[in-house]
VONUDREN-938095 format. One line per 4 residues: number of its first residue (from 0); their letters; for each residue y, x, z of C-alpha. Coordinates in nm, 3 decimals, m for minus. Example, Ala and Ser with C-alpha at 12.3 -4.5 7.8 and 13.67 -1.06 7.14 Angstrom:
residues 2
0 = AS = m0.450/1.230/0.780 ~ m0.106/1.367/0.714 $
end
This chain:
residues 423
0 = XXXX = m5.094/m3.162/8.349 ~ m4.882/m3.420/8.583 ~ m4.541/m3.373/8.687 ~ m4.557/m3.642/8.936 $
4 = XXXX = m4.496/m3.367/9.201 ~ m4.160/m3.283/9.068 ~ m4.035/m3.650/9.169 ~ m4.190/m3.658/9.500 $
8 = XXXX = m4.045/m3.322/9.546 ~ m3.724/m3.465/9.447 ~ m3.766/m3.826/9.654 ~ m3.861/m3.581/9.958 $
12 = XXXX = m3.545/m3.406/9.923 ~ m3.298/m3.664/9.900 ~ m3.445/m3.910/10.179 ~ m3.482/m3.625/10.417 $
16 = XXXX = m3.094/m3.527/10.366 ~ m2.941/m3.896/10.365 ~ m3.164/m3.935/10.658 ~ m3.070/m3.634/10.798 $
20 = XXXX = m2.717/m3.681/10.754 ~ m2.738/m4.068/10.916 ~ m2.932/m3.909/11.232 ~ m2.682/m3.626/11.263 $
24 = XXXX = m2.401/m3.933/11.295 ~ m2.550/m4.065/11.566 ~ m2.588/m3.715/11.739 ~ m2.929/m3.674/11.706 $
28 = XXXX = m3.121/m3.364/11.480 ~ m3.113/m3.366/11.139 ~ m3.527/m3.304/11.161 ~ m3.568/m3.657/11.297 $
32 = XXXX = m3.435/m3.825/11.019 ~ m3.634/m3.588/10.781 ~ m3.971/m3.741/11.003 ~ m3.821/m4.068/10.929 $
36 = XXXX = m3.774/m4.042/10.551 ~ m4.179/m3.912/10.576 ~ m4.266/m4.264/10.759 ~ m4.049/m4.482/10.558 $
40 = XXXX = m4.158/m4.375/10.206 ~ m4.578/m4.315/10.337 ~ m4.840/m4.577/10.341 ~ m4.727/m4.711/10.723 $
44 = XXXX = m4.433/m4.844/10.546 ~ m4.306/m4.899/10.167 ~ m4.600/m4.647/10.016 ~ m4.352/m4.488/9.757 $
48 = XXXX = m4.557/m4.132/9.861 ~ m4.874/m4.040/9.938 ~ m5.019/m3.730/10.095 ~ m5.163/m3.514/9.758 $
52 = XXXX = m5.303/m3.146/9.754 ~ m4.995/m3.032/9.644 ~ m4.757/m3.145/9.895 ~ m5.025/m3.047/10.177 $
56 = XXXX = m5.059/m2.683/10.045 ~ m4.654/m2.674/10.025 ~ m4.582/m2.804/10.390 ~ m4.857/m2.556/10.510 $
60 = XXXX = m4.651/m2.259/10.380 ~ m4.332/m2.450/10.537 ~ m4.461/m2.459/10.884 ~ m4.602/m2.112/10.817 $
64 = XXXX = m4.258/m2.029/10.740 ~ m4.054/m2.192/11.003 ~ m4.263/m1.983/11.261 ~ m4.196/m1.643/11.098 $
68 = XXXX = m3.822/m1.746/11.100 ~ m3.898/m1.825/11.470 ~ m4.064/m1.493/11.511 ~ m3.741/m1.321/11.354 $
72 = XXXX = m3.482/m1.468/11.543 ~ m3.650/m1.420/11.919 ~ m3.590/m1.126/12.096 ~ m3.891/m0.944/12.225 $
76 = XXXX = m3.744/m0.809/12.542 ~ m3.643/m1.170/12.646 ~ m4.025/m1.266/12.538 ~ m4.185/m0.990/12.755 $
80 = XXXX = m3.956/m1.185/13.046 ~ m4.052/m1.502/12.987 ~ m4.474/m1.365/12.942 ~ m4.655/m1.453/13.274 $
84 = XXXX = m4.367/m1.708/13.309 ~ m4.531/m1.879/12.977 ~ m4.892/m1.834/13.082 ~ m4.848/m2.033/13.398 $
88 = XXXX = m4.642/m2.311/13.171 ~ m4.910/m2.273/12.939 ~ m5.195/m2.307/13.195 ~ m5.045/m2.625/13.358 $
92 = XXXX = m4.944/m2.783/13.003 ~ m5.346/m2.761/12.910 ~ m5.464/m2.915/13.213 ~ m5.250/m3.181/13.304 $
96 = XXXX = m5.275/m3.343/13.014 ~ m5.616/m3.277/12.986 ~ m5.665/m3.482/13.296 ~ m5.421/m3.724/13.236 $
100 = XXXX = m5.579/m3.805/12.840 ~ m5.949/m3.800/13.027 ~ m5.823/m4.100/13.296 ~ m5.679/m4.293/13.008 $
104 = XXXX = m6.001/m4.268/12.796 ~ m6.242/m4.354/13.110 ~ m6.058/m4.702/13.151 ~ m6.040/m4.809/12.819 $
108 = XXXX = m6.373/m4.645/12.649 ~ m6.620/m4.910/12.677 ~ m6.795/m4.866/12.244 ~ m6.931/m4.549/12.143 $
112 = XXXX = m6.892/m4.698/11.726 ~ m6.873/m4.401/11.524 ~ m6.914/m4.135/11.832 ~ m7.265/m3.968/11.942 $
116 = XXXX = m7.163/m3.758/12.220 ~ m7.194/m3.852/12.573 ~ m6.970/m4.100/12.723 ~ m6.787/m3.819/12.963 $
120 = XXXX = m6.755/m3.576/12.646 ~ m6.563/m3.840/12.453 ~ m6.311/m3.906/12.735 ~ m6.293/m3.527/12.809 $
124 = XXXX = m6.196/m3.515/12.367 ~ m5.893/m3.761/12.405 ~ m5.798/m3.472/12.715 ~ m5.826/m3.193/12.462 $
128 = XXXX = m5.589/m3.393/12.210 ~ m5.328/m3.401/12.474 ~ m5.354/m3.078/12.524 ~ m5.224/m2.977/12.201 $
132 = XXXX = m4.854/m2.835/12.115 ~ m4.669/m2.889/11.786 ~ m4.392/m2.619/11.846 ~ m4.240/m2.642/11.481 $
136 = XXXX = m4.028/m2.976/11.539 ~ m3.879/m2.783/11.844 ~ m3.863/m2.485/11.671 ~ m3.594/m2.638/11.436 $
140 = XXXX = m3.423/m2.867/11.695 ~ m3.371/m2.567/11.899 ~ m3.225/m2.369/11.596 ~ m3.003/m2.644/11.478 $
144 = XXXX = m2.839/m2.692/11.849 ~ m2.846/m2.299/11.872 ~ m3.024/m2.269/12.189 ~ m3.363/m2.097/12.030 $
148 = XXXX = m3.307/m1.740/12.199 ~ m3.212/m1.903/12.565 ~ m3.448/m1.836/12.844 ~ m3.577/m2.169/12.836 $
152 = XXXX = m3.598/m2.127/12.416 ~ m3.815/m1.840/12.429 ~ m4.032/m1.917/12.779 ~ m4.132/m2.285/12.508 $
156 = XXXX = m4.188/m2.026/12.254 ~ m4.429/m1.803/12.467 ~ m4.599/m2.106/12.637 ~ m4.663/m2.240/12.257 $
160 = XXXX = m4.840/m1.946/12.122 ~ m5.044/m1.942/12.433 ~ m5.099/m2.308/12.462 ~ m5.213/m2.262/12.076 $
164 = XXXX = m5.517/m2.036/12.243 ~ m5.601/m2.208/12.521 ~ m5.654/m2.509/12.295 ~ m5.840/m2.342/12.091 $
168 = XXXX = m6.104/m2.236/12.375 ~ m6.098/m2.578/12.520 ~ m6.210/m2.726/12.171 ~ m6.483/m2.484/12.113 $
172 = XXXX = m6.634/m2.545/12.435 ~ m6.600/m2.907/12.378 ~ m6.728/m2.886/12.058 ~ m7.035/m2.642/12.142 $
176 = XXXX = m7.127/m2.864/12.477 ~ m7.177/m3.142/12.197 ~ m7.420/m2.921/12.029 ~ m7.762/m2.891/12.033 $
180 = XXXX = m7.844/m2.742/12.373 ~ m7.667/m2.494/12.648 ~ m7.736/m2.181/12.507 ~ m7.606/m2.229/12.169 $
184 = XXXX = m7.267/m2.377/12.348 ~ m7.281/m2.056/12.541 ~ m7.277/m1.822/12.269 ~ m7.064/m2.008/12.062 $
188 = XXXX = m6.767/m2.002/12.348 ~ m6.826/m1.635/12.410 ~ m6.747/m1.580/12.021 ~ m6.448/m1.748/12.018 $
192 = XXXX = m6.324/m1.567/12.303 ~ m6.481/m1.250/12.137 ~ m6.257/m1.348/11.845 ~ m5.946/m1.376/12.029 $
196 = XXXX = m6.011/m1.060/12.182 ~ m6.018/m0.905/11.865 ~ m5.718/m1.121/11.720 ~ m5.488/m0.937/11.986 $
200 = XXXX = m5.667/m0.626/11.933 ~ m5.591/m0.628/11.539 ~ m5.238/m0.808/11.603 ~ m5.109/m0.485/11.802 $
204 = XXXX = m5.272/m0.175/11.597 ~ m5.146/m0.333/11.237 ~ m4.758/m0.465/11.446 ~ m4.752/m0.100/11.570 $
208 = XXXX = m4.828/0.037/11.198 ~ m4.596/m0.221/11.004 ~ m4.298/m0.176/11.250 ~ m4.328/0.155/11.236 $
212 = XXXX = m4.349/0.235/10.855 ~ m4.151/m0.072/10.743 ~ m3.855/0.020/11.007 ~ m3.891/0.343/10.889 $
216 = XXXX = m3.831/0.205/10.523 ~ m3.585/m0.010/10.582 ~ m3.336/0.260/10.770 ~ m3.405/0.508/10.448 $
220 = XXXX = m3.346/0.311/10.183 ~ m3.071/0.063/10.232 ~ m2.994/m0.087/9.864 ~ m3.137/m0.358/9.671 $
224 = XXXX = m3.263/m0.532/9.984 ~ m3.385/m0.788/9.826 ~ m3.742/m0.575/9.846 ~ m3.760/m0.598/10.195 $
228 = XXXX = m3.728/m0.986/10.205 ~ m4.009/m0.958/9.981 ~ m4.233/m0.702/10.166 ~ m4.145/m0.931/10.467 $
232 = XXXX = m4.303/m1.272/10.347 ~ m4.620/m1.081/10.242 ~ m4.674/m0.926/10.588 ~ m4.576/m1.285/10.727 $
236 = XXXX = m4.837/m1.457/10.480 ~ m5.114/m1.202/10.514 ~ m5.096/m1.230/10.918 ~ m5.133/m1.620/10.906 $
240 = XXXX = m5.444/m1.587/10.633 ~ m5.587/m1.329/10.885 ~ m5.555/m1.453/11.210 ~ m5.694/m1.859/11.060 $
244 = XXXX = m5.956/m1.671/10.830 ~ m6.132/m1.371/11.066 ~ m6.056/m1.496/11.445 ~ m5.999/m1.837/11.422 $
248 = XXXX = m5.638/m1.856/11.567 ~ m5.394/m2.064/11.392 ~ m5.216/m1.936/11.090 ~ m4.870/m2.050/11.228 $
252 = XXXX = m4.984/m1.833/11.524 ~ m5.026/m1.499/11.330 ~ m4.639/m1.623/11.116 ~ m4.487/m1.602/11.438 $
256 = XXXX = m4.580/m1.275/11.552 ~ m4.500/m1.109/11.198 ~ m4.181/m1.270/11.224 ~ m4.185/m1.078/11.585 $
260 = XXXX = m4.235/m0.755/11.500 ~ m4.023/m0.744/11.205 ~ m3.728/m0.856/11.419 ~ m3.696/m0.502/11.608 $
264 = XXXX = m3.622/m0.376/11.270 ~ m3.289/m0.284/11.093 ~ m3.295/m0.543/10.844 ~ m3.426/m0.850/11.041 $
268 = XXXX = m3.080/m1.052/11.071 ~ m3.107/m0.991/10.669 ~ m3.454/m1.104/10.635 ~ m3.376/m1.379/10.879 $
272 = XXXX = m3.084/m1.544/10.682 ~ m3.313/m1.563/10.352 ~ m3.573/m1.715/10.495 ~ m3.332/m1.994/10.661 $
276 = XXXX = m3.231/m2.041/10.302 ~ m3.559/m2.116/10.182 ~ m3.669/m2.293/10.431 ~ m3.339/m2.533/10.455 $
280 = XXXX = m3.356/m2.566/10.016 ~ m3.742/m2.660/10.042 ~ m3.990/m2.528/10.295 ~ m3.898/m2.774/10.607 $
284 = XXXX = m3.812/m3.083/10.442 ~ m4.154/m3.128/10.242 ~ m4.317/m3.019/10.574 ~ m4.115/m3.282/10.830 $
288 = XXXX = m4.178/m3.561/10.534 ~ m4.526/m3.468/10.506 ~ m4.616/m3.571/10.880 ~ m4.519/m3.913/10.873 $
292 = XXXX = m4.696/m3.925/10.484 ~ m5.006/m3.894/10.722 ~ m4.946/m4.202/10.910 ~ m5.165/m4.499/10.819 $
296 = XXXX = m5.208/m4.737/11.092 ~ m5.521/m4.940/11.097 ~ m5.535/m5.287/11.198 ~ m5.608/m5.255/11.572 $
300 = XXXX = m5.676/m5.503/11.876 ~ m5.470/m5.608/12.171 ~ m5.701/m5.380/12.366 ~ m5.648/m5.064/12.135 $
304 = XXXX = m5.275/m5.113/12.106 ~ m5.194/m5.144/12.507 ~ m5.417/m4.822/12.499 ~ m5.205/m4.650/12.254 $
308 = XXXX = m4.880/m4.753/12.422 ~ m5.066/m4.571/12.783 ~ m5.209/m4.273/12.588 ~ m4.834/m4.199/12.454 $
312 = XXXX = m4.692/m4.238/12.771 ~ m4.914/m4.029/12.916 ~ m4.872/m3.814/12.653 ~ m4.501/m3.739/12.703 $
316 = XXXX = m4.538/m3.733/13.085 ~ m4.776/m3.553/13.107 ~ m4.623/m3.246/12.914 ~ m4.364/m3.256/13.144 $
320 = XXXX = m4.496/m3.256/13.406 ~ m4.715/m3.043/13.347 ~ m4.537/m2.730/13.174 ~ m4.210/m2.818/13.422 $
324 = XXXX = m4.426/m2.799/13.732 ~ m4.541/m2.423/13.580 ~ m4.177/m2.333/13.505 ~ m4.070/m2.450/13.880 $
328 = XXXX = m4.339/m2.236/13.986 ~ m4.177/m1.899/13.786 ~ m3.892/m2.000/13.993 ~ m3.676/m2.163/13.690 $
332 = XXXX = m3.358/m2.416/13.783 ~ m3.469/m2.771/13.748 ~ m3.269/m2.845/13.421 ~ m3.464/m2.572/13.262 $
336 = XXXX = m3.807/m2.697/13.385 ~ m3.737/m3.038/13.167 ~ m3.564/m2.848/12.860 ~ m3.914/m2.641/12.894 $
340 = XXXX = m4.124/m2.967/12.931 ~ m3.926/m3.174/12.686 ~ m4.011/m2.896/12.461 ~ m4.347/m2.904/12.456 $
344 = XXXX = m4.404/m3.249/12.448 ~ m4.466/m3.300/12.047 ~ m4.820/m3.292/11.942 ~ m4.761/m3.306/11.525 $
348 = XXXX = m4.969/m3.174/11.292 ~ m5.225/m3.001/11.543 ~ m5.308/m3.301/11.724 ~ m5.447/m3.449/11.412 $
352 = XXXX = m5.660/m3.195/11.345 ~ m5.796/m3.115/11.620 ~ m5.868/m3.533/11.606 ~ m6.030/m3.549/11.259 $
356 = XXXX = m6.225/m3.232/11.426 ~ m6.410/m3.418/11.679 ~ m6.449/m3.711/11.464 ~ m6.655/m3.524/11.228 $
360 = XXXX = m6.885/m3.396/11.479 ~ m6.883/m3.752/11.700 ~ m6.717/m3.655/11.952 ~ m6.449/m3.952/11.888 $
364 = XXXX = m6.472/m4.351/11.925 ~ m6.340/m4.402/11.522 ~ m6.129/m4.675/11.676 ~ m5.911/m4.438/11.859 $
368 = XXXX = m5.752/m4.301/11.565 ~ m5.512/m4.530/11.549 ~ m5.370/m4.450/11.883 ~ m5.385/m4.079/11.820 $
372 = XXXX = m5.209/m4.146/11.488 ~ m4.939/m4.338/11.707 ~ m4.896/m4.107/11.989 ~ m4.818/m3.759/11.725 $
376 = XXXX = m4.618/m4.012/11.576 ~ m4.436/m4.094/11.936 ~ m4.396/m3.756/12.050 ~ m4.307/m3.579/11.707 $
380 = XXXX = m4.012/m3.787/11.716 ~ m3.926/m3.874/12.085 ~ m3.931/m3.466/12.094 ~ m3.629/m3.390/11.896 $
384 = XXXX = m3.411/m3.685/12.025 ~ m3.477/m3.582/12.360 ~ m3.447/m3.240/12.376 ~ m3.034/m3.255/12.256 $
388 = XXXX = m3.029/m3.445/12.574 ~ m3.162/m3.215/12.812 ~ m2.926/m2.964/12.685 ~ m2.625/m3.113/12.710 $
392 = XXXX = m2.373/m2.947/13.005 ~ m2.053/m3.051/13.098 ~ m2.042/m2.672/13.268 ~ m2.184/m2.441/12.991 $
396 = XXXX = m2.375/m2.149/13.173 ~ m2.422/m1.830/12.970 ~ m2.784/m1.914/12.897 ~ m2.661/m2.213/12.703 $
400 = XXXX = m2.389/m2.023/12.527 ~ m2.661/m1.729/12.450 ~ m2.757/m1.776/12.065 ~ m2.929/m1.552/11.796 $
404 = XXXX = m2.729/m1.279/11.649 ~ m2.719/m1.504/11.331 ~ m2.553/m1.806/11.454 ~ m2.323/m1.543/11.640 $
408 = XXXX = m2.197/m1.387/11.342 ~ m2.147/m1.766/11.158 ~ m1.960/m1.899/11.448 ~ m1.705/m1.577/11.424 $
412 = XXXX = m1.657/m1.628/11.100 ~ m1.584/m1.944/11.096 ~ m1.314/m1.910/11.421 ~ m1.156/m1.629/11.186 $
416 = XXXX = m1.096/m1.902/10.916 ~ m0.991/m2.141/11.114 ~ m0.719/m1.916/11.263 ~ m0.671/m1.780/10.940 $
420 = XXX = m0.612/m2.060/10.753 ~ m0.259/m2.208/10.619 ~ m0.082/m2.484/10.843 $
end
């Protein structure tokens, strides 16, 4: 048996806090220096790391986790606000970029090496890439700066789960039209909407049954709490292996929406501050470092690299644009329309799959994974640097003074020290 794991585990650790630290100097999030430690030690730079097994599995149960904490500190009532408010954000986040990543492609895809679909299918792919929404990097910005539970924090939340299923649909019908022939593309699009269907279906009979007997639980038997924490992660494991395993919706989809209904319960600001603990000791670092581990830039002409630098400005603009021109439509203030596109503009982890996706089934010109590489790359980082940014107010409104119950409780304690403390 190896232990090389325990020193990458240990390398992770360290880089992502000195980097953390040096990023937080320069009043930026702590998570961009943890996606910096990931690029400097992978095979783009020095190569001290490489992706293994191991550290894949681990950073899938820390994104898994981040969401559920997500889930647990977001307050449904200020959800069920922000819900046709975050389809329309949704709806104009898929499409714009969508358009904007098919333009791009028409321009500049002139080989079909390594791709058998039709010309028009390939440039409609790079769309469907853009179209994607890595909501963990903002996930943990927001929570460091405290502005998660805001109305723009939760209407980004909303718009990512949704985003997460409108992708989905737009990839399976991509994906089918590649196929064999129109009626197999049919059916295989009405299944996955079939399955989504049922996702939502399942979701709200076993939320209604869990928040029920687990509130229920948790207001009758109030010591050794440590039980509940435990119960909790099981429920939040069990959704994610569910809703990727039977309906084909991401797991970090089904995390957030056990971390949802547990958060009407008793316990949840309990639950909540363990998780934060594991997540902060382990869970997020070896997830953060583990994206830029993936980075390995081919050798690429001047052709493909001015492409690259268009597709990741396109990219960012188009996210932007896109979700703010939804939020001005659900009549939200200007500043919150580009906190709300800002927030959505990271592609991460799901961009790459859904890339090595339609490279397997030649939908993708092998050539342009480079640029896709560089754009998640782009945007996973641009994302948290920009979104402190957007937030900052001379004039501090109540929405950006309205935190989780959490940070609430920290902040008073730490004024009562303060005031508290010897001269």
């Amino acid at each position: 048996m190896g232990y090389q794991f325990l020193l990458d585990i240990a390398i992770i650790l360290l880089s992502t806090k000195v980097l953390g630290l040096i990023t937080k100097r320069f009043h930026m999030p702590q998570v961009v220096g943890a996606l910096l430690a990931g690029l400097l030690l992978g095979p783009a730079m020095f190569g001290v790391l490489t992706e293994t097994e191991f550290l894949t599995q681990l950073s899938e149960v820390g994104v898994i986790v981040l969401m559920f904490c997500a889930g647990l500190e977001t307050e449904i009532d200020q959800l069920k606000k922000a819900g046709l408010a975050s389809f329309i954000i949704a709806l104009f986040g898929v499409l714009v970029p969508l358009g904007g990543g098919f333009l791009v492609s028409y321009f500049f895809n002139t080989s079909s090496d390594g791709a058998q679909a039709a010309p028009f299918l390939q440039n409609l792919f790079i769309g469907v890439i853009l179209t994607a929404t890595s909501v963990s990097i903002t996930v943990e910005t927001l929570k460091e700066m405290g502005k998660l539970n805001t109305r723009s924090g939760n209407a980004i939340l909303g718009a990512a789960v949704i985003d997460d299923v409108l992708g989905i649909i737009a990839l399976t019908m991509i994906t089918s039209l590649a196929g064999s022939g129109e009626g197999s593309a049919s059916a295989g699009i009405g299944m996955v909407l079939l399955k989504i269907a049922l996702f939502f279906v399942f979701l709200f009979v076993v939320g209604f049954l869990f928040y029920k007997l687990f509130g229920k639980w948790t207001s009758t038997y109030k010591n050794n709490m440590r039980r509940f924490v435990i119960t909790a992660f099981v429920f939040c494991l069990l959704m994610a292996y569910f809703s990727e395993t039977l309906f084909g919706v991401a797991d970090i989809t089904g995390a957030f929406f056990a971390g949802l209904i547990i958060s009407g319960t008793e316990k949840s600001h309990y639950i909540s501050a363990r998780f934060d603990t594991l997540s902060y000791l382990l869970l997020s670092p070896v997830f953060f470092a583990s994206i830029g581990l993936k980075v390995e830039l081919p050798r690429m002409t001047t052709a493909i690299v001015l492409f690259s630098v268009l597709l990741a400005v396109v990219a960012i603009l188009t996210k932007i644009l896109g979700c703010g021109l939804g939020a001005k439509l659900m009549k939200y203030s200007t500043k919150d329309c580009l906190r709300i596109g800002v927030g959505m503009i990271s592609r991460g982890e799901v961009a790459l799959i859904v890339a090595n996706k339609g490279e397997a089934v030649g939908l993708m010109n092998k050539d342009f994974m480079g640029p896709i590489i560089i754009v998640v790359l782009v945007t996973t980082i641009i994302a948290p640097i920009l979104l402190p940014l957007v937030y900052r107010s001379k004039n501090n409104n109540v929405e950006d003074r309205h935190t989780s119950p959490l940070l609430e409780s920290v902040e008073s304690m730490e004024k009562y020290q303060d005031t508290t403390a010897p001269k």
